[in-house]
C-alpha positions as CSV (number, residue, x, y, z in Angstrom):
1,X,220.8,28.0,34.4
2,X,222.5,29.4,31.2
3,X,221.4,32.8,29.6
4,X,219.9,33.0,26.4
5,X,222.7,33.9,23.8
6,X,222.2,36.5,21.0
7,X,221.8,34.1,18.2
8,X,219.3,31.7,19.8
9,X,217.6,34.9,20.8
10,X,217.6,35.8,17.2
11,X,216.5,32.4,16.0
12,X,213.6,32.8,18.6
13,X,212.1,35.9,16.6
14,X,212.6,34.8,13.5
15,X,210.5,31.8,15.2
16,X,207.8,34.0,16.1
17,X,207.7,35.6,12.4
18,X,207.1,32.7,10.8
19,X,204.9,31.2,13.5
20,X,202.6,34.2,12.6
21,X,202.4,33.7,9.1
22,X,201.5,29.8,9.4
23,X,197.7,30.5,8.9
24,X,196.4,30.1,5.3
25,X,193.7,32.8,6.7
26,X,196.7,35.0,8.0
27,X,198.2,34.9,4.2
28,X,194.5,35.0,2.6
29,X,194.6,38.7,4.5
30,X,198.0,39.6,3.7
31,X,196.7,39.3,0.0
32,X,194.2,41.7,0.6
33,X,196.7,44.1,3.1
34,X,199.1,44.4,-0.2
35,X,196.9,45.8,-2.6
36,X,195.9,48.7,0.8
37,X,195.1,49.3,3.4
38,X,192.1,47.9,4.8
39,X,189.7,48.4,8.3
40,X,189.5,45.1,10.1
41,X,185.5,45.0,8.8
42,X,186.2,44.7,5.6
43,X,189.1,41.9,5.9
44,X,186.7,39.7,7.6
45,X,184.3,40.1,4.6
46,X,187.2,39.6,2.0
47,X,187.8,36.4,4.2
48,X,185.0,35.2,5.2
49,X,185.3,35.6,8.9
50,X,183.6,36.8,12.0
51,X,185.3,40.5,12.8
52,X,186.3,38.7,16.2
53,X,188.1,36.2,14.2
54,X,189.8,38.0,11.6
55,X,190.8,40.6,14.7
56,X,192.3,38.0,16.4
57,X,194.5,37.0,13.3
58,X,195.6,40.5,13.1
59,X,196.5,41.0,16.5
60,X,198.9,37.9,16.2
61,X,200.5,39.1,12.3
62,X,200.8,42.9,14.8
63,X,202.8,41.5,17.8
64,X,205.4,39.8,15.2
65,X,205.8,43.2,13.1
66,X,204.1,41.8,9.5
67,X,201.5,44.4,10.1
68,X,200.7,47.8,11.2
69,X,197.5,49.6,12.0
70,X,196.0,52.7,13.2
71,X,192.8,53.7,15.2
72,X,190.2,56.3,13.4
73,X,187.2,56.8,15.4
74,X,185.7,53.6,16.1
75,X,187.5,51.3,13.6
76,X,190.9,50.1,13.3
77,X,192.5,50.4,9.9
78,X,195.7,47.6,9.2
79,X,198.8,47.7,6.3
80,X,201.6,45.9,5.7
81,X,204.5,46.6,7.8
82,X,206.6,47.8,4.8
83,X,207.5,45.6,1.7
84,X,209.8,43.3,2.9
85,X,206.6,41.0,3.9
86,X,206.1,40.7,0.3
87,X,209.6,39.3,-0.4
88,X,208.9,36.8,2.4
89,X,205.4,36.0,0.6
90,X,207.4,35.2,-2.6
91,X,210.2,33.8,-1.1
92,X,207.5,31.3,0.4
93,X,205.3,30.9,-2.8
94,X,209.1,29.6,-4.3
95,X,210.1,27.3,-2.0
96,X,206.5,25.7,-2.1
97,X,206.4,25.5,-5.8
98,X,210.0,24.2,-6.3
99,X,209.8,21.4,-3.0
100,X,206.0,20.7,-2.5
101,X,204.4,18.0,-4.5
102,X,200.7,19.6,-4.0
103,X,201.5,22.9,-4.9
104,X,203.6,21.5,-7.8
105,X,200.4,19.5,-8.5
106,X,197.5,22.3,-8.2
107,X,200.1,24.8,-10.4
108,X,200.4,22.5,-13.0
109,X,196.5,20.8,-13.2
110,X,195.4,24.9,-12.8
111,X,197.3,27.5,-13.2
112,X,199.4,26.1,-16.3
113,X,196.5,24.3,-18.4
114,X,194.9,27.8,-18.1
115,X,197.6,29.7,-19.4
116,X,201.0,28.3,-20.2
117,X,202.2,31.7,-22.4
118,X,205.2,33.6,-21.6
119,X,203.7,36.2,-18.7
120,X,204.7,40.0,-19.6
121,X,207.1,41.2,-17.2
122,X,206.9,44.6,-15.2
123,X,209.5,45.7,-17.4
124,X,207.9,45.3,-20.6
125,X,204.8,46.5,-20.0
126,X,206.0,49.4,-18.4
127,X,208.1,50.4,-21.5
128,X,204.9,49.7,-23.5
129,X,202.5,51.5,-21.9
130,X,204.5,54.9,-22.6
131,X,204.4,53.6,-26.3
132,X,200.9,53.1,-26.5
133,X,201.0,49.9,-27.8
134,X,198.9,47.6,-25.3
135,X,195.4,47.7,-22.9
136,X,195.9,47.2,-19.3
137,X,193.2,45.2,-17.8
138,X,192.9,45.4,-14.3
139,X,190.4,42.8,-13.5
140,X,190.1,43.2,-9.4
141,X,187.0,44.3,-7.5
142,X,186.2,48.4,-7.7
143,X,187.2,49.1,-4.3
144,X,190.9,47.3,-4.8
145,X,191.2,49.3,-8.1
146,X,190.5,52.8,-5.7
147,X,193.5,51.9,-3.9
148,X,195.5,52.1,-6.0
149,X,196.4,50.6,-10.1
150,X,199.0,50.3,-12.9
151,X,198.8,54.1,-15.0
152,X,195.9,54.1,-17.8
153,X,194.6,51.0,-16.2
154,X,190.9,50.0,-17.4
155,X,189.2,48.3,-14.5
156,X,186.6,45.7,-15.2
157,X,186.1,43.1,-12.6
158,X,186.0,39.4,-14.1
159,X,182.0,39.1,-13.2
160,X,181.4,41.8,-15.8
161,X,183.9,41.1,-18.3
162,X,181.6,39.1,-20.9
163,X,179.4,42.0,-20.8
164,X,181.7,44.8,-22.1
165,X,184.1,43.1,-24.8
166,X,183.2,45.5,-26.8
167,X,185.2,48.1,-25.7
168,X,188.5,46.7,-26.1
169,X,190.4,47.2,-28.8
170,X,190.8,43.7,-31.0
171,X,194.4,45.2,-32.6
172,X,195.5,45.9,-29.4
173,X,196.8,43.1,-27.1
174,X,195.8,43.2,-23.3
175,X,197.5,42.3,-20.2
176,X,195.4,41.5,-17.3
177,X,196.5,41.7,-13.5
178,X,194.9,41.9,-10.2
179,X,196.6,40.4,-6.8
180,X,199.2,38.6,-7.2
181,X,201.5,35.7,-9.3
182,X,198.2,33.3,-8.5
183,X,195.3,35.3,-8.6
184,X,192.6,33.4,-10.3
185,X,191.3,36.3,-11.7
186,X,193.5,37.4,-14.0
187,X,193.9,33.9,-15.2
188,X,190.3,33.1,-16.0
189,X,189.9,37.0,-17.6
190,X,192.8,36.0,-20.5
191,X,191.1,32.4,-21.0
192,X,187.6,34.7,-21.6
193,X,190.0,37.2,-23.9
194,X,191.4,34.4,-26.2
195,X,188.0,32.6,-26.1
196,X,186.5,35.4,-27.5
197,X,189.8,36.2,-30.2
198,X,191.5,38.6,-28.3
199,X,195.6,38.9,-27.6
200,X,195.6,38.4,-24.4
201,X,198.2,38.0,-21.7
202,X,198.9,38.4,-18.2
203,X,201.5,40.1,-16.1
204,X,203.7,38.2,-13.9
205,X,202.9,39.0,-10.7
206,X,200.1,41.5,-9.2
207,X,199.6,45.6,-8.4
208,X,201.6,45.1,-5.2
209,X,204.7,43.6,-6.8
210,X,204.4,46.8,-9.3
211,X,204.3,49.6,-7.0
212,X,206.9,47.8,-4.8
213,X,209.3,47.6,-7.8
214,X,208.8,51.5,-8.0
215,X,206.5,52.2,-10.5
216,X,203.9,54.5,-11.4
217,X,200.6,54.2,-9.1
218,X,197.8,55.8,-9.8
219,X,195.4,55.9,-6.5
220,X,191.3,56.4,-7.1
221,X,188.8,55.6,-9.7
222,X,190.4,57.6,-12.1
């Protein structure tokens, strides 16, 4: 019988990689892991699964190295391994969008007849927040914003945007994020923003893809 070479042994881990992230429940978590951490109690609630459930899926993302976690008390607290997984998320959200019909479908039919502007790129809005010259929106839920946002971030959750227009600036433009390059969120937030005659754009990606890139984070409510 002929040993397992290197390579093939290789090949076999990669395997077991991307075996663990072929779960549409395994990447709705991973969403949530990149914004924080996170105690497996709340991901089943962000999911939408039993605890025993969303345990399981962690336990299976754990034993292939996507994510870490660690014990406090009575709960067990999980984080992304380090940032490479969120180069293998976008490396995956590419290949779909270039070579799968459906997701070339459901980008075009929602995402683009939403907004089909120019996104503003980490760059630029880095550069002009130090000049003043634009509101950040961060439009995810409270306890996402605590763990951390873009500097001088204003966090209002879409569900109470309507309700507190008035306290943006209408010569100022805004630029919206939350999770990620398709977070709905941040998309429906600039259709409300134009609707109501604001300048309104999004970032092009998410919070995780910003502090990954090295930028300024601030962590808490503040």
């Amino acid at each position: 019988m002929s040993t397992q070479g290197p390579k093939q042994a290789l090949f076999a881990a990669f395997a077991a990689v991307a075996k663990a992230l072929g779960h549409a429940h395994r990447l709705k978590m991973l969403e949530q892991l990149a914004q924080g951490e996170r105690s497996v109690e709340v991901l089943a609630q962000k999911t939408g699964l039993s605890i025993a459930n969303a345990s399981q899926h962690l336990q299976h993302m754990r034993r292939a190295g996507i994510v870490g976690a660690r014990r406090d008390g009575k709960f067990v607290y999980y984080r992304l391994a380090d940032d490479g997984v969120l180069d293998v998320l976008a490396a995956l959200r590419r290949v779909a969008e270039r070579n799968v019909a459906e997701v070339e479908r459901i980008v075009r039919s929602y995402f683009d007849q939403r907004d089909s502007l120019e996104p503003v790129s980490r760059r630029e809005l880095a550069e002009r927040l130090r000049a003043g010259t634009v509101t950040v929106l961060d439009v995810r839920p409270e306890d996402e914003f605590a763990l951390g946002h873009v500097p001088g971030a204003v966090n209002v959750p879409l569900r109470g945007l309507e309700a507190r227009l008035s306290e943006f600036d209408p010569a100022k433009e805004i630029v919206a994020y939350c999770r990620g390059a398709f977070c709905i969120l941040s998309y429906e937030a600039v259709a409300a923003l134009r609707a109501h005659g604001f300048h309104a754009r999004r970032l092009e990606d998410g919070f995780p893809e910003w502090r990954s890139a090295a930028l300024p984070v601030v962590i808490g409510n503040a």
